[in-house]
C-alpha positions, 0 to 999 in steps of 0.5 A, spaced: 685 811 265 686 804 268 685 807 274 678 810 271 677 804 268 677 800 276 673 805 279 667 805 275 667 797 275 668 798 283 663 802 282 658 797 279 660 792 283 657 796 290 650 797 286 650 790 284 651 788 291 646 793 293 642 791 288 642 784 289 642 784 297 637 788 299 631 782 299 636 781 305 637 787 308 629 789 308 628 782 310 633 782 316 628 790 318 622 788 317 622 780 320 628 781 325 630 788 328 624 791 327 620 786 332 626 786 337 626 793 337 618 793 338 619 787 343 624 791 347 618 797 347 613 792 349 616 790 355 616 796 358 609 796 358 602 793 359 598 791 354 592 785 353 592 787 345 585 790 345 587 796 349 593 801 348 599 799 351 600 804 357 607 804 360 609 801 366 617 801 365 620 796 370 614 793 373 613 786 368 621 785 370 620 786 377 614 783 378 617 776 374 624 775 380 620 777 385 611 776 385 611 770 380 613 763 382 611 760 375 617 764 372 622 760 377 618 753 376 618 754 369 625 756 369 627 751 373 623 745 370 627 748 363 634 748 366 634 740 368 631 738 361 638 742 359 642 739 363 640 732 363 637 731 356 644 735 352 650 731 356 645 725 353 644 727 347 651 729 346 654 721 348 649 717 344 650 721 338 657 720 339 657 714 341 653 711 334 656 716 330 662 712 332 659 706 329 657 708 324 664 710 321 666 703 321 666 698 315 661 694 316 655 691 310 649 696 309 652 702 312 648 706 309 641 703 312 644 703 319 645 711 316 638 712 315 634 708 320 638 712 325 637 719 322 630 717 320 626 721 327 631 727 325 626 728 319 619 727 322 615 733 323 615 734 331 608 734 330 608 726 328 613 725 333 609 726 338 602 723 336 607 717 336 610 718 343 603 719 346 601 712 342 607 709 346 608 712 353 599 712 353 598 707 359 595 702 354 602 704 351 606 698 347 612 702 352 607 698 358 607 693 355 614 691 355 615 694 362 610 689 364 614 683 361 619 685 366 614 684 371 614 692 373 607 694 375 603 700 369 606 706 369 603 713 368 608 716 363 605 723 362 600 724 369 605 722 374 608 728 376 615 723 377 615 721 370 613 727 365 618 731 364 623 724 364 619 722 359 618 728 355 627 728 355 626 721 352 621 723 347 627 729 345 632 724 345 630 720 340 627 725 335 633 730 336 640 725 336 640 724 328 643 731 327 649 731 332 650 724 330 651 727 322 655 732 324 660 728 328 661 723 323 663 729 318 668 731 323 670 722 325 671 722 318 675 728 318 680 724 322 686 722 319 689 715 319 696 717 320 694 720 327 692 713 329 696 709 325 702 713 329 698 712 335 697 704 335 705 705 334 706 707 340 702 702 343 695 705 344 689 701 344 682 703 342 681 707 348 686 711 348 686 712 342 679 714 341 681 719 348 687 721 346 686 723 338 679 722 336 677 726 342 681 732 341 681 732 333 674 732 334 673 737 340 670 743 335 665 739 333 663 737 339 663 744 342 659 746 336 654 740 338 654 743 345 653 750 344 647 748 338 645 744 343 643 748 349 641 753 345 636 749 342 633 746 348 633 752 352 628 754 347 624 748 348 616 749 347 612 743 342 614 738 345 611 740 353 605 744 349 603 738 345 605 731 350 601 734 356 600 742 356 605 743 362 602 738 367 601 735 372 601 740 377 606 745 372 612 739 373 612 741 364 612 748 364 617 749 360 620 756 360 617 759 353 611 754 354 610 760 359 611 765 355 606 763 350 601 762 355 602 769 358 602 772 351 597 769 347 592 765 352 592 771 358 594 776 353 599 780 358 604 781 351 608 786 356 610 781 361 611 775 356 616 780 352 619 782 358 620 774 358 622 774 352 628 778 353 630 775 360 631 768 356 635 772 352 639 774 357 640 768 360 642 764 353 647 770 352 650 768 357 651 761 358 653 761 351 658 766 352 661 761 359 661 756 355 665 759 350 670 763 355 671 755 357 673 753 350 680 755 350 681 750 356 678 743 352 678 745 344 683 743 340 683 748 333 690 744 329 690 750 325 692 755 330 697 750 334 
């Protein structure tokens, strides 16, 4: 009888589950899996939305690595914004959340100055950008005060894409900064207090016991953020549309373009799954790379 009484409430523990998850489930179908899969389809043919799509297998993939240098440069132009703007973001988020996990007066201004451009539509991040790098810009103005001739930030060629990280630096290092200070705060006193004992200065204690207790979180960073930046698209779309002479392009920056303003949807899904590919697979080195610089004290 007990054992009756225990498949029956199993029972309707399941329903329940099925019951009050399957929002989730028919979401996931319809808004996720179901494009994915129609993407993949799409990617194999030719298909300008008002005609049907007519199948061309492998040509949208061939044509991109070999016939379009747009794809390399939009590429290329998006791999030196990851790899210069991420190593950035990570040291000065680093950086000032160690300063603010100090004592100090009016800690929780600092917090909130520091976070605030985090919390900015990116839309309004950029009319304020274009306000600032205009060449009428405050941002001249104070170059000038060093005796530095006017800059054309966003059309020279030199300085587009500098400035964009700059933009992207100062709009996005708010939540890498909180979520280190979760994980500065998560350090136990009695690490540096063993430390200090054994004569470690502030240094060697942020290299030797803050670094390696914070080594997830700074992984987490790493990975959130290349993932992010890969993907970047308001910023190039709405600061300068990809020029001066394509120095902006970034890669879903094209892919948009080909899709909606050329209306080659077969090509753009077949870019889509490229950059796909190649996140997958930077995700996965860094991943295979953790176990050589992240520290997890549980499993130790």
């Amino acid at each position: 009888m007990p054992v009756c009484k225990t498949s029956v409430l199993a029972r309707k523990e399941e329903r329940d589950f099925l019951l009050f998850s399957s929002p989730w489930w028919i979401g996931l179908a319809l808004f996720v899996i179901g494009p994915m899969i129609a993407s993949v389809i799409i990617s194999f043919t030719q298909w300008d939305i008002i005609t049907p799509p007519k199948w061309v297998g492998l040509r949208n993939y061939l044509r991109l690595f070999r016939d379009d240098p747009l794809f390399w440069k939009s590429l290329r132009v998006t791999a030196v914004y990851t790899f210069v703007l991420v190593p950035l973001q990570l040291a000065l988020s680093l950086a000032v959340s160690v300063l603010l996990n100090q004592k100090v007066k009016f800690l929780g201004l600092f917090r909130t100055i520091f976070y605030l451009p985090t919390v900015l539509p990116v839309v309004a991040s950029a009319l304020l950008w274009l306000w600032i790098l205009n060449p009428e810009g405050i941002l001249n103005f104070f170059v000038g005060l060093l005796g530095i001739p006017r800059q054309n930030w966003l059309t020279d060629e030199r300085l587009a894409l500098p400035s964009i990280m700059l933009m992207s630096l100062w709009g996005s290092f708010g939540t890498s900064m909180v979520i280190f200070l979760a994980g500065l705060q998560g350090v136990s006193p009695s690490l540096y207090d063993a430390a200090r004992i054994d004569g470690a200065g502030s240094w060697a204690c942020f290299r030797h016991v803050t670094l390696p207790m914070i080594s997830p979180v700074l992984f987490f960073n790493f990975v959130m953020g290349v993932i992010g930046t890969f993907q970047v698209f308001t910023q190039g779309y709405l600061l300068t549309d990809g020029r001066p002479n394509n120095s902006t392009l970034f890669y879903v920056l094209y892919l948009y373009r080909s899709g909606f303003e050329y209306l080659k949807m077969g090509y753009a899904s077949a870019m889509a799954w490229v950059l796909f590919v190649i996140i997958l697979a930077v995700t996965l080195l860094i991943l295979r790379s953790s176990s050589l610089w992240v520290y997890y004290e549980v499993q130790r």
